[in-house]
C-alpha positions in Angstrom: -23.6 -45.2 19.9 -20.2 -43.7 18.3 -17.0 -43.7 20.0 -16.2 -40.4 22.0 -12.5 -39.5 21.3 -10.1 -38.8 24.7 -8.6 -35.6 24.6 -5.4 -35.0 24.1 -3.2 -34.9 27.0 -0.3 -32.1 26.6 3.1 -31.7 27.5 2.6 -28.0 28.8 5.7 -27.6 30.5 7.5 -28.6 27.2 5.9 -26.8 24.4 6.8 -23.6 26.5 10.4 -24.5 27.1 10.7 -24.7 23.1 8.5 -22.6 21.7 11.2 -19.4 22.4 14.1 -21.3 20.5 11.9 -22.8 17.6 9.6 -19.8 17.5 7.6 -21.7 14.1 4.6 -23.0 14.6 5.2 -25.9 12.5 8.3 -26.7 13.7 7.3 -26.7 17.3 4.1 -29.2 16.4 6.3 -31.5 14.3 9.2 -31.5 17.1 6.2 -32.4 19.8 5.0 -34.9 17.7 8.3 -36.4 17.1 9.2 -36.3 20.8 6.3 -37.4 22.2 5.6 -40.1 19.5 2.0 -38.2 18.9 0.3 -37.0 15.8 -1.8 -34.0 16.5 -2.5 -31.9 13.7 -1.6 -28.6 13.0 -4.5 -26.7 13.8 -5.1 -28.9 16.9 -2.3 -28.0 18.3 -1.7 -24.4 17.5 -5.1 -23.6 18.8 -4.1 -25.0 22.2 -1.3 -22.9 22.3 -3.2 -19.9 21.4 -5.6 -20.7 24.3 -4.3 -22.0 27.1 -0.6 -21.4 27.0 -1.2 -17.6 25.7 1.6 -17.9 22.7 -0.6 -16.1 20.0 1.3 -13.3 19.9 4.7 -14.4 19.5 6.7 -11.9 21.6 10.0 -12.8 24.2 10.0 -11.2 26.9 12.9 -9.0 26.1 10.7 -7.5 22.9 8.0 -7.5 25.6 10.2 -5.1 27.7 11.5 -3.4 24.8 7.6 -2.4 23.6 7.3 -1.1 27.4 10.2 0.7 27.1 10.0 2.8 23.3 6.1 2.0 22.4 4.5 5.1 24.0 7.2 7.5 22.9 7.9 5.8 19.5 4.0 5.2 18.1 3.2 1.8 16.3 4.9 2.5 12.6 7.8 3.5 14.1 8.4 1.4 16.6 6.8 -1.9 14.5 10.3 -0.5 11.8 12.7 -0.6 14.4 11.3 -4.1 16.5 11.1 -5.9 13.1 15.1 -4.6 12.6 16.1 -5.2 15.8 14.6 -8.6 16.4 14.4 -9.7 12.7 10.7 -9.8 13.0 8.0 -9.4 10.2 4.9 -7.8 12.5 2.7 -4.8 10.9 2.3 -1.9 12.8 -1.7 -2.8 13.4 -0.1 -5.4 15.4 2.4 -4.1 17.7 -0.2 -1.8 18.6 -2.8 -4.4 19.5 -0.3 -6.3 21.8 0.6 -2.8 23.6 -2.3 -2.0 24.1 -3.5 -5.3 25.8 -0.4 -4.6 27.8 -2.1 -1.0 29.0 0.4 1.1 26.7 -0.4 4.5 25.3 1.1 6.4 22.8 2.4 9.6 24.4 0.3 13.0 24.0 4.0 14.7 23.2 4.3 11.7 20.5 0.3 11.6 19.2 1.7 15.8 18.6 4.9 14.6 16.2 2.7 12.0 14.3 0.1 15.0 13.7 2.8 17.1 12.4 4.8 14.6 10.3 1.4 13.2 9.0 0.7 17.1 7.2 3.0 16.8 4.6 1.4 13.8 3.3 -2.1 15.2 2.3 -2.5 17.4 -0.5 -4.9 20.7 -0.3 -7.1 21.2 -3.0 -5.6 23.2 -5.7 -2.2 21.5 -5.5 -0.8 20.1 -8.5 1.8 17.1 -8.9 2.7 15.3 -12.1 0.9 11.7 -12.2 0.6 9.5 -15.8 3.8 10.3 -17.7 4.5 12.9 -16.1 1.4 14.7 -17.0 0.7 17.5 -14.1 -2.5 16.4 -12.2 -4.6 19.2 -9.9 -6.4 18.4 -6.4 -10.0 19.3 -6.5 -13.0 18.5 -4.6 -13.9 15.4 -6.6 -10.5 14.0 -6.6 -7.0 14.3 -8.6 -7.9 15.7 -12.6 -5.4 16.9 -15.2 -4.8 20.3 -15.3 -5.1 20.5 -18.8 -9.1 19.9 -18.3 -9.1 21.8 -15.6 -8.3 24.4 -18.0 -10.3 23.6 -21.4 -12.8 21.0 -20.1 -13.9 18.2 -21.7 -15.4 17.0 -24.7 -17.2 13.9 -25.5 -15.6 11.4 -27.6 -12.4 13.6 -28.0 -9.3 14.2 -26.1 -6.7 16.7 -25.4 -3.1 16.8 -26.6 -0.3 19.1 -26.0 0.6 21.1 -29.6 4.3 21.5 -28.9 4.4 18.1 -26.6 5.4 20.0 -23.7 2.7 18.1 -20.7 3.9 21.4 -18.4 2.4 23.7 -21.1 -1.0 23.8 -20.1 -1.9 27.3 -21.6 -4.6 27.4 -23.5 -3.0 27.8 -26.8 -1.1 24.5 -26.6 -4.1 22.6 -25.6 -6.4 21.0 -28.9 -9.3 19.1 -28.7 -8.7 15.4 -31.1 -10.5 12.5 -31.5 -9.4 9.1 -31.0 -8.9 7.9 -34.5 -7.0 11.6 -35.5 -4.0 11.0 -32.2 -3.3 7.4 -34.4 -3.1 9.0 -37.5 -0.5 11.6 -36.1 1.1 8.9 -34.5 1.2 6.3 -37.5 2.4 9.4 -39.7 5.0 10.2 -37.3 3.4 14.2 -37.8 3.8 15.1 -33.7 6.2 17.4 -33.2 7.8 20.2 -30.8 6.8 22.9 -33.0 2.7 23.4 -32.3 2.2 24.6 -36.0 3.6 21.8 -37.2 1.5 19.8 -35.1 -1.8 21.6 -36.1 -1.4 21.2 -39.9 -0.6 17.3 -39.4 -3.9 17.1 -37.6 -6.0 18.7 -39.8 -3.8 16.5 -42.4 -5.3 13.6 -40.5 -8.8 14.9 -40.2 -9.1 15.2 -43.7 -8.0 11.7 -44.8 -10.5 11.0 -41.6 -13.4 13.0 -44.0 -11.9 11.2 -46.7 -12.0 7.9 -45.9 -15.3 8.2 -43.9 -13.6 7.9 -40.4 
């Protein structure tokens, strides 16, 4: 029959007493080991932490008493920003909240009211427009952010739209020209793209006749 291992035998009192000035897992296992003259591993060790002695979440109990105190009125991003300043701490929001809420703490209904509010300004309504790639003005629809300028014209397979003059604001229809692929690196080898949209024009229909010419 094989050998049943004794369990390890831990100095309780201890790892408590020096977990608050260590506050590193790593640290605290390699100072026990080194103190004790034992050599548990890590994962051994933390895990009996975590269970029995309740140290998984990593909170003094001044930050305890400071969640108690600004939690409910604060809401978890703001008050995860100002524990993490104030107690040089790197915890995400999702967990301050899951620790104040195992300690029975609610966001206010006077702060849930704020969050709505402050939260408005950061979704866009459909038919709002904001510049995106390059600066390029993009428009909110139903199916997601498009550029205006195909909002306007469309699309067309196996082409794509420029702006004559360059101007990505200028989304009237007269600016706006259907190219294919192979003409937009013509204009660009030949250097014909200009401010001036007649300009423009006559270096792509330059480019799609060396395109008929050449076969491309």
């Amino acid at each position: 029959m094989g050998k049943h291992c004794a369990p390890v035998r831990y100095d309780d009192d201890w790892i408590v007493a020096h977990w608050e000035p260590l506050r590193n897992w790593l640290k605290l296992r390699d100072e026990y080991n080194r103190v004790h003259g034992t050599d548990i591993k890590y994962s051994t060790f933390k895990a009996h932490c975590n269970v029995k002695l309740g140290l998984n979440y990593h909170y003094s109990e001044e930050q305890l008493e400071w969640l108690k105190e600004n939690y409910p009125k604060l809401g978890r991003i703001k008050a995860a920003k100002i524990f993490n300043e104030k107690f040089s701490e790197n915890k995400s929001a999702w967990a301050i909240k899951n620790m104040c809420q195992r300690m029975g703490l609610r966001v206010t209904e006077e702060r849930h009211s704020e969050i709505a509010i402050e939260n408005s300004g950061r979704y866009h309504p459909v038919g709002a427009v904001r510049p995106m790639a390059h600066g390029e003005p993009y428009v909110k629809t139903e199916d997601g952010w498009v550029p205006v300028k195909e909002q306007v014209m469309g699309k067309q397979k196996g082409k794509i739209l420029v702006f004559l003059d360059g101007n990505q604001n200028n989304v009237e229809k007269n600016n706006l020209m259907f190219i294919t692929r192979a003409v937009s690196a013509r204009m660009t080898k030949n250097e014909f793209w200009s401010e001036n949209p007649e300009i423009t024009k006559t270096g792509i229909l330059c480019c799609e006749l060396e395109g008929m010419v050449k076969g491309a």
